[in-house]
Structure formats: structure tokens, C-alpha cells
N, CA, C and O atoms as CSV, one atom per row, in Angstrom:
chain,resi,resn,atom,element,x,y,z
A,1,UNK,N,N,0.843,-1.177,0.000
A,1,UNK,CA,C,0.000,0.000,0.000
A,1,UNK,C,C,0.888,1.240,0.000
A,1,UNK,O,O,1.890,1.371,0.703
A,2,UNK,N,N,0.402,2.156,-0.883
A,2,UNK,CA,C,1.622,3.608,-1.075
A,2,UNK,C,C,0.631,4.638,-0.547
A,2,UNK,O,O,-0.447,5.059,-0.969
A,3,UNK,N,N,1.264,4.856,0.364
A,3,UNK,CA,C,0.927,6.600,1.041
A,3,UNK,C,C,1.453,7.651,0.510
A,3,UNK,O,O,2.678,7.685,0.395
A,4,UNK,N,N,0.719,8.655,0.103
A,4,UNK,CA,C,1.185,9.634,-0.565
A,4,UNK,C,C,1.088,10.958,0.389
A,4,UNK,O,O,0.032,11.052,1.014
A,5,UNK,N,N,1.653,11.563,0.502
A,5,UNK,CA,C,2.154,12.701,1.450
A,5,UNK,C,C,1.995,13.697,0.524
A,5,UNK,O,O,2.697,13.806,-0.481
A,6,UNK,N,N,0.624,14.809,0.984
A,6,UNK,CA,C,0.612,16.042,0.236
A,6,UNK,C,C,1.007,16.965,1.878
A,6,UNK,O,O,1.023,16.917,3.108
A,7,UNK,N,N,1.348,17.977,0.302
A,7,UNK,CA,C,2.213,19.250,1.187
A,7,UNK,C,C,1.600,20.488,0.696
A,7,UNK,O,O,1.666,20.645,-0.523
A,8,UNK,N,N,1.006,21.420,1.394
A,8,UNK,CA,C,0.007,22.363,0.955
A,8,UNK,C,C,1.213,23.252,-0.232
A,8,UNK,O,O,2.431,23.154,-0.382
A,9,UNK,N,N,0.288,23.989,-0.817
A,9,UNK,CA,C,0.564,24.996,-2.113
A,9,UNK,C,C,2.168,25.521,-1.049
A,9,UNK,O,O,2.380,25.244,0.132
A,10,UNK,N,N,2.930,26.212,-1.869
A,10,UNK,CA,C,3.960,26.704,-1.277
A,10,UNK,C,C,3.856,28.501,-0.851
A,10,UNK,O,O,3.540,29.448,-1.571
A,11,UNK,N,N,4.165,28.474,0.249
A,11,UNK,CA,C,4.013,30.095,0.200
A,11,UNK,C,C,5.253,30.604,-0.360
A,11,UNK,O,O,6.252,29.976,-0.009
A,12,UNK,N,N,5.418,31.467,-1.049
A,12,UNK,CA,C,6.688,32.079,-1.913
A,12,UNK,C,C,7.286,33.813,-0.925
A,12,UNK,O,O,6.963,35.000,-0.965
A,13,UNK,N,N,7.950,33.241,-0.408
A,13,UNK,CA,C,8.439,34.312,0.205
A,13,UNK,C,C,9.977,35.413,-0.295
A,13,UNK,O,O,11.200,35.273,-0.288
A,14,UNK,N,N,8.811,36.681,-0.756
A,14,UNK,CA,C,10.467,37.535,-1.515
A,14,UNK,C,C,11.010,38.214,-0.658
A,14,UNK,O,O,10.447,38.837,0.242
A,15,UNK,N,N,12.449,38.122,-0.936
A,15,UNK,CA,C,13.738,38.594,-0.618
A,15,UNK,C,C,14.396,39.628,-1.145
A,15,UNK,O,O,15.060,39.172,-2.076
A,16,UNK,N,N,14.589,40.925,-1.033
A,16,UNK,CA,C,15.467,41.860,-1.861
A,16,UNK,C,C,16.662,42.291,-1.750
A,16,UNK,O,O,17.039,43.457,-1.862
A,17,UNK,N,N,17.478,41.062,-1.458
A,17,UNK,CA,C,19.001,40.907,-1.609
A,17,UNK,C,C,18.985,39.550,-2.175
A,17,UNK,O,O,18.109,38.862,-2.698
A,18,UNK,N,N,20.566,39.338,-1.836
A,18,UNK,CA,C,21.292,38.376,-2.798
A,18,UNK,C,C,20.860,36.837,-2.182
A,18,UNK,O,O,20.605,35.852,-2.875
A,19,UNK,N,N,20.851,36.895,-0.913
A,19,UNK,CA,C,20.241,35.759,0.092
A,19,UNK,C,C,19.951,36.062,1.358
A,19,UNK,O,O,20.132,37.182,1.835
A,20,UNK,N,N,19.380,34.869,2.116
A,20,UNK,CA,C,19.347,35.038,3.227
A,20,UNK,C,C,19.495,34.223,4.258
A,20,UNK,O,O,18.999,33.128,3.994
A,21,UNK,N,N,20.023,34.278,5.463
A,21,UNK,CA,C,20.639,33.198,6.099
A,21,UNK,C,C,19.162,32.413,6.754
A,21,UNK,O,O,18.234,33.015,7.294
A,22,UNK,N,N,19.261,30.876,6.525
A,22,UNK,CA,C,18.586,29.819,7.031
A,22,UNK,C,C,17.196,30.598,8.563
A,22,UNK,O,O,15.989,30.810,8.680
A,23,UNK,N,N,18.701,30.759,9.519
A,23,UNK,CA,C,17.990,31.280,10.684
A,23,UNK,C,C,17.091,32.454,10.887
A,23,UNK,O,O,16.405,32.580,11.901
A,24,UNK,N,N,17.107,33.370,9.837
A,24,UNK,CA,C,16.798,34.660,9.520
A,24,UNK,C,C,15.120,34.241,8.876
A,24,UNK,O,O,14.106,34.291,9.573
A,25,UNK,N,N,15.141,33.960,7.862
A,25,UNK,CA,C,15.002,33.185,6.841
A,25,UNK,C,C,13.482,32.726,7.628
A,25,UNK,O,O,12.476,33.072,7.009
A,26,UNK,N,N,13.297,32.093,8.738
A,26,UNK,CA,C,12.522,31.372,8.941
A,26,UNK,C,C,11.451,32.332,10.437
A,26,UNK,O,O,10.376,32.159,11.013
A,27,UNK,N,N,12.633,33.351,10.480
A,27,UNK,CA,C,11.918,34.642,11.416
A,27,UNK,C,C,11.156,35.776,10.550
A,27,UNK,O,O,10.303,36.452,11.125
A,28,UNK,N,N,11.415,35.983,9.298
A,28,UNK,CA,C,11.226,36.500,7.859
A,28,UNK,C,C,9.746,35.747,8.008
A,28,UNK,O,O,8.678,36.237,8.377
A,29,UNK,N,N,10.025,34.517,7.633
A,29,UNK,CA,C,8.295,34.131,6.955
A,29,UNK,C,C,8.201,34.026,7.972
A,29,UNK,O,O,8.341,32.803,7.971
A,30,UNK,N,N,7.963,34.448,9.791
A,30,UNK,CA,C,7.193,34.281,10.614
A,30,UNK,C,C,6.754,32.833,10.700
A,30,UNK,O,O,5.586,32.565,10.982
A,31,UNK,N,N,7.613,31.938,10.478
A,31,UNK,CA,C,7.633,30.292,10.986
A,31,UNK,C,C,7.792,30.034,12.184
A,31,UNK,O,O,7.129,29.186,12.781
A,32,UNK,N,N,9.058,31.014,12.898
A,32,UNK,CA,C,8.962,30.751,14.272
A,32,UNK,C,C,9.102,32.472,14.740
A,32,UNK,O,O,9.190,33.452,14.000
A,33,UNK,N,N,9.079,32.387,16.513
A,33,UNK,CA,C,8.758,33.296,16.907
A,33,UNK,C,C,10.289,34.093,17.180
A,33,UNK,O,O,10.493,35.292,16.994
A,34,UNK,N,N,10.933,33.442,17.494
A,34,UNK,CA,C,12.637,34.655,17.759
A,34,UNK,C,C,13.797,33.719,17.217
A,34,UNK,O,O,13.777,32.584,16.742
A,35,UNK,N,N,14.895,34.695,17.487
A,35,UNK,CA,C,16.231,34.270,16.674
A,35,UNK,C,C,16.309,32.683,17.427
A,35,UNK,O,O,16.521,31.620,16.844
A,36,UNK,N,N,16.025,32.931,19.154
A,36,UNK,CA,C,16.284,31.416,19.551
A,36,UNK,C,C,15.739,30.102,19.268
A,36,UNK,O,O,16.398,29.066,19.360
A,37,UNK,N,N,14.781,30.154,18.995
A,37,UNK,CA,C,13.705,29.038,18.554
A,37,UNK,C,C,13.936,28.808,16.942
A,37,UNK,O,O,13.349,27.808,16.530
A,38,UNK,N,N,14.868,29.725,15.697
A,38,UNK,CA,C,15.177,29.676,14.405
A,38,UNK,C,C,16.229,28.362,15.218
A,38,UNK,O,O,15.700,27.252,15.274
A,39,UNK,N,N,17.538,28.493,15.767
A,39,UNK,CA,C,18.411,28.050,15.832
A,39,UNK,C,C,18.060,26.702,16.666
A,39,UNK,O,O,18.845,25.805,16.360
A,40,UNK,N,N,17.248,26.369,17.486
A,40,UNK,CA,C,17.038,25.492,18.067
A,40,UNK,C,C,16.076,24.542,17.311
A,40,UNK,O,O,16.214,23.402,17.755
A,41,UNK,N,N,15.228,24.603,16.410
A,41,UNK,CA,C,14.743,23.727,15.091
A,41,UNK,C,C,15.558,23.006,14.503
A,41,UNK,O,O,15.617,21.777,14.519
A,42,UNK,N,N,16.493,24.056,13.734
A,42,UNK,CA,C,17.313,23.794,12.866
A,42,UNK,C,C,18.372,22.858,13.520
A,42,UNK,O,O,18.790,22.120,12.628
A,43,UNK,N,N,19.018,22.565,14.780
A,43,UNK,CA,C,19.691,22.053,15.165
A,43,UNK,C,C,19.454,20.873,15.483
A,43,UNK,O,O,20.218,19.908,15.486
A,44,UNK,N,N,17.777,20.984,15.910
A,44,UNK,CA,C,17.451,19.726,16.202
A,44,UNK,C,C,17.047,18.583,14.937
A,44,UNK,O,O,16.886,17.364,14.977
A,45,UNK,N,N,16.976,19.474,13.937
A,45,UNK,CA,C,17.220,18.819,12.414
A,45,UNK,C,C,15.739,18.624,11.822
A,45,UNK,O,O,15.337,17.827,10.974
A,46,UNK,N,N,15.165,19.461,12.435
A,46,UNK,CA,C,13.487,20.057,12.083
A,46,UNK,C,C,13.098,20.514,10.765
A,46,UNK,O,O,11.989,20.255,10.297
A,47,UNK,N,N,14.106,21.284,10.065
A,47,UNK,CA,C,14.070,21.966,8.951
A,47,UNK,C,C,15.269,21.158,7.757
A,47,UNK,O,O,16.371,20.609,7.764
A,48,UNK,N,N,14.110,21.562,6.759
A,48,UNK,CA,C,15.214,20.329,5.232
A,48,UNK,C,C,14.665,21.695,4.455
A,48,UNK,O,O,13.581,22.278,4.497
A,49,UNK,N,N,15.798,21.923,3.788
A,49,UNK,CA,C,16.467,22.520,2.542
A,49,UNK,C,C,16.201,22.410,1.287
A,49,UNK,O,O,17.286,22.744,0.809
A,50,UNK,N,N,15.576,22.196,0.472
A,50,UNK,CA,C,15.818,21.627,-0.666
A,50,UNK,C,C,16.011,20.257,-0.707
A,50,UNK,O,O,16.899,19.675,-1.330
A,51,UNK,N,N,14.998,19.680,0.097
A,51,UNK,CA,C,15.229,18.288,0.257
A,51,UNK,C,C,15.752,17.732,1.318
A,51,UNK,O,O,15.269,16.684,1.746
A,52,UNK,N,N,16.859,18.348,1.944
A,52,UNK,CA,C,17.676,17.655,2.264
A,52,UNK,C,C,17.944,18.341,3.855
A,52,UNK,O,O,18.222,19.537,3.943
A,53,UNK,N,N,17.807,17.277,5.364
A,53,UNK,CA,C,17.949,18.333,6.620
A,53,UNK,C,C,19.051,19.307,6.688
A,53,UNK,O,O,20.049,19.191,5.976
A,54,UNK,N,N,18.940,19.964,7.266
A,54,UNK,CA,C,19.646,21.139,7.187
A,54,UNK,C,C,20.157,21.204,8.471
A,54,UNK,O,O,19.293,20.792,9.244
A,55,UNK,N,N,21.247,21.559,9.100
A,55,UNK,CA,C,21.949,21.725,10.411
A,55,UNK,C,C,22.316,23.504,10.600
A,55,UNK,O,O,21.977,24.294,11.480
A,56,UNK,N,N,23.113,23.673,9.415
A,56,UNK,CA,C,23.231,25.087,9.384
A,56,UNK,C,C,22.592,25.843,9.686
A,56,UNK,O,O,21.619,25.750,8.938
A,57,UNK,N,N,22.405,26.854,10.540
A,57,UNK,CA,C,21.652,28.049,10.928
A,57,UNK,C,C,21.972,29.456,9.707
A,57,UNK,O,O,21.168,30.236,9.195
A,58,UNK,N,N,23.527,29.337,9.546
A,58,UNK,CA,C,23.727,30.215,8.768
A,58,UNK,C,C,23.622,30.027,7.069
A,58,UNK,O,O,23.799,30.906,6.225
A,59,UNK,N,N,23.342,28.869,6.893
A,59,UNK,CA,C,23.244,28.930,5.508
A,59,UNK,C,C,22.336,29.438,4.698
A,59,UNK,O,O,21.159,29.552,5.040
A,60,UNK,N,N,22.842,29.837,3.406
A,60,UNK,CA,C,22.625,31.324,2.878
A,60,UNK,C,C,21.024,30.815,1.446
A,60,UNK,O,O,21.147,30.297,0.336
A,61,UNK,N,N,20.254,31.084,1.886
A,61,UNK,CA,C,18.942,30.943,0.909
A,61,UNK,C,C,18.624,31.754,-0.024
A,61,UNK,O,O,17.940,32.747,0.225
A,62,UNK,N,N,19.114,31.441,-1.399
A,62,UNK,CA,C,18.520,32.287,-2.601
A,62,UNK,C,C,17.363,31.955,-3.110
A,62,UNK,O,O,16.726,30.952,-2.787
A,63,UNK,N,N,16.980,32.913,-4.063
A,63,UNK,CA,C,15.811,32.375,-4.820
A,63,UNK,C,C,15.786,31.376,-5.545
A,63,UNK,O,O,16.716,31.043,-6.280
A,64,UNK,N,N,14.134,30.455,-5.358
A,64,UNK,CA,C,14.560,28.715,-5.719
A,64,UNK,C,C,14.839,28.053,-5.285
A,64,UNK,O,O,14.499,26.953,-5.720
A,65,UNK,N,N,15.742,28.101,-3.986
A,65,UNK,CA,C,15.533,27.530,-2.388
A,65,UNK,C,C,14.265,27.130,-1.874
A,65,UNK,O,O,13.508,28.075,-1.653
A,66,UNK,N,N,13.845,26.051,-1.635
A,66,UNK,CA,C,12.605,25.447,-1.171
A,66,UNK,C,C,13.033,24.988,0.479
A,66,UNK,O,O,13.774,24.009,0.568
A,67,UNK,N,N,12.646,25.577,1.606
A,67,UNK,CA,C,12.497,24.899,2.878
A,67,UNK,C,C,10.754,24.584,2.748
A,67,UNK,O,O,9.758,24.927,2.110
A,68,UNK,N,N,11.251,23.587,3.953
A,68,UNK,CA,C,10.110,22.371,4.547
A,68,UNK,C,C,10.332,22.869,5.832
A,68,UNK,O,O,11.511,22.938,6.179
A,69,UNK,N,N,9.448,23.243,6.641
A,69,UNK,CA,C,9.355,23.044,8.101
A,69,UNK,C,C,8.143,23.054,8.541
A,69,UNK,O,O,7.187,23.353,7.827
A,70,UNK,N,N,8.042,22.688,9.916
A,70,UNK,CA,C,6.625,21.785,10.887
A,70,UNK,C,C,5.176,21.924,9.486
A,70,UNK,O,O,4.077,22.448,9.665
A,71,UNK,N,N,5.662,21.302,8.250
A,71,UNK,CA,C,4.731,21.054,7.439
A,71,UNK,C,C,4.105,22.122,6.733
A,71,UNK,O,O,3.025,22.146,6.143
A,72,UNK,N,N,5.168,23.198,6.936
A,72,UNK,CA,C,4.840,24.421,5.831
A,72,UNK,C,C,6.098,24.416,4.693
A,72,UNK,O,O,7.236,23.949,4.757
A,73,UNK,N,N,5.546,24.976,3.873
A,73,UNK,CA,C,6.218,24.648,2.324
A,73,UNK,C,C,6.534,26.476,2.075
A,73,UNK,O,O,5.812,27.473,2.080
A,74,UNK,N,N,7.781,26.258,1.902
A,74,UNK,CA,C,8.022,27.827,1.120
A,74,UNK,C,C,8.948,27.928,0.172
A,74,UNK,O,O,9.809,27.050,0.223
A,75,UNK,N,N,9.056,28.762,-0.726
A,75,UNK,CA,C,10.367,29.094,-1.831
A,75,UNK,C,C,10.570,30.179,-1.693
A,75,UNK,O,O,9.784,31.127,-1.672
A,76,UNK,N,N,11.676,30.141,-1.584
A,76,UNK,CA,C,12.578,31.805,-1.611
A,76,UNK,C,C,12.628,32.312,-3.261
A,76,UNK,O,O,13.254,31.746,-4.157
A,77,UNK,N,N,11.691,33.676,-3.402
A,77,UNK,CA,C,11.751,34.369,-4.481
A,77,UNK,C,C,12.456,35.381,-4.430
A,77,UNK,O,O,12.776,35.821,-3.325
A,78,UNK,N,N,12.837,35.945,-5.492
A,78,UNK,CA,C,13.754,37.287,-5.831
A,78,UNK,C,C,12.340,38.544,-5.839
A,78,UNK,O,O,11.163,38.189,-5.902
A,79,UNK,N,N,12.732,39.827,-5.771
A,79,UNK,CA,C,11.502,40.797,-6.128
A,79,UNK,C,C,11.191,41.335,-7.590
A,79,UNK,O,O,10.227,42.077,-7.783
């Protein structure tokens, strides 16, 4: 039997620089509530990247960057 896992529409969140760091990033779209709770997700390996978990707090999100976290879907757009 195959379970299929939907993931709501993506919210597209723009950026008007070059990137933006992971931890930032997730205080930006108002995912979590302060810088401490960005870094304490991410560490605990809560948040995937483009697929893939993410540890980095500082890593740098351009546009086309897709995070996953507590089952919200977003892409980092340019303006």
C-alpha cells in the first residue's frame, strides 16, 4: 500500500538581496517566533532545505531555495 504525502501549495516568500541566512530566513516568513527558537529547530534537524535536513543556521537561501518546516512549504523568491 503507497501513502502519498501532500504538502500544501507553497508560500513564496520575496527577498530583496542576494540571500538570506537559514535562521533569519525562517523569522522572515514568521515560521517561528525569535532568533532562539530559528536556531534550536534547525539544530534539532526540524528543517530540510531543498530536500535535504539542514543543520546550518547560517546557511545562505537564494531564490529557488525550497524549505520544509513543521509542514509548511516555502520558496525563496527574488523581487
Amino acid at each position: 500500500m503507497k501513502i502519498k504525502a501532500r504538502i500544501a501549495k507553497p508560500q513564496e516568500i520575496a527577498i530583496s538581496t542576494e540571500f538570506i541566512k537559514l535562521d533569519s530566513f525562517l523569522k522572515f516568513a514568521n515560521a517561528v517566533e525569535s532568533g532562539g527558537m530559528a536556531k534550536e529547530v534547525i539544530a534539532a534537524g526540524d528543517v530540510r532545505v531543498n530536500g535535504e535536513v539542514c543543520l546550518e543556521r547560517g546557511r545562505k537561501l537564494r531564490p529557488g531555495d525550497k524549505v520544509l518546516f513543521s509542514g509548511e512549504y516555502y520558496v525563496v523568491t527574488g523581487e
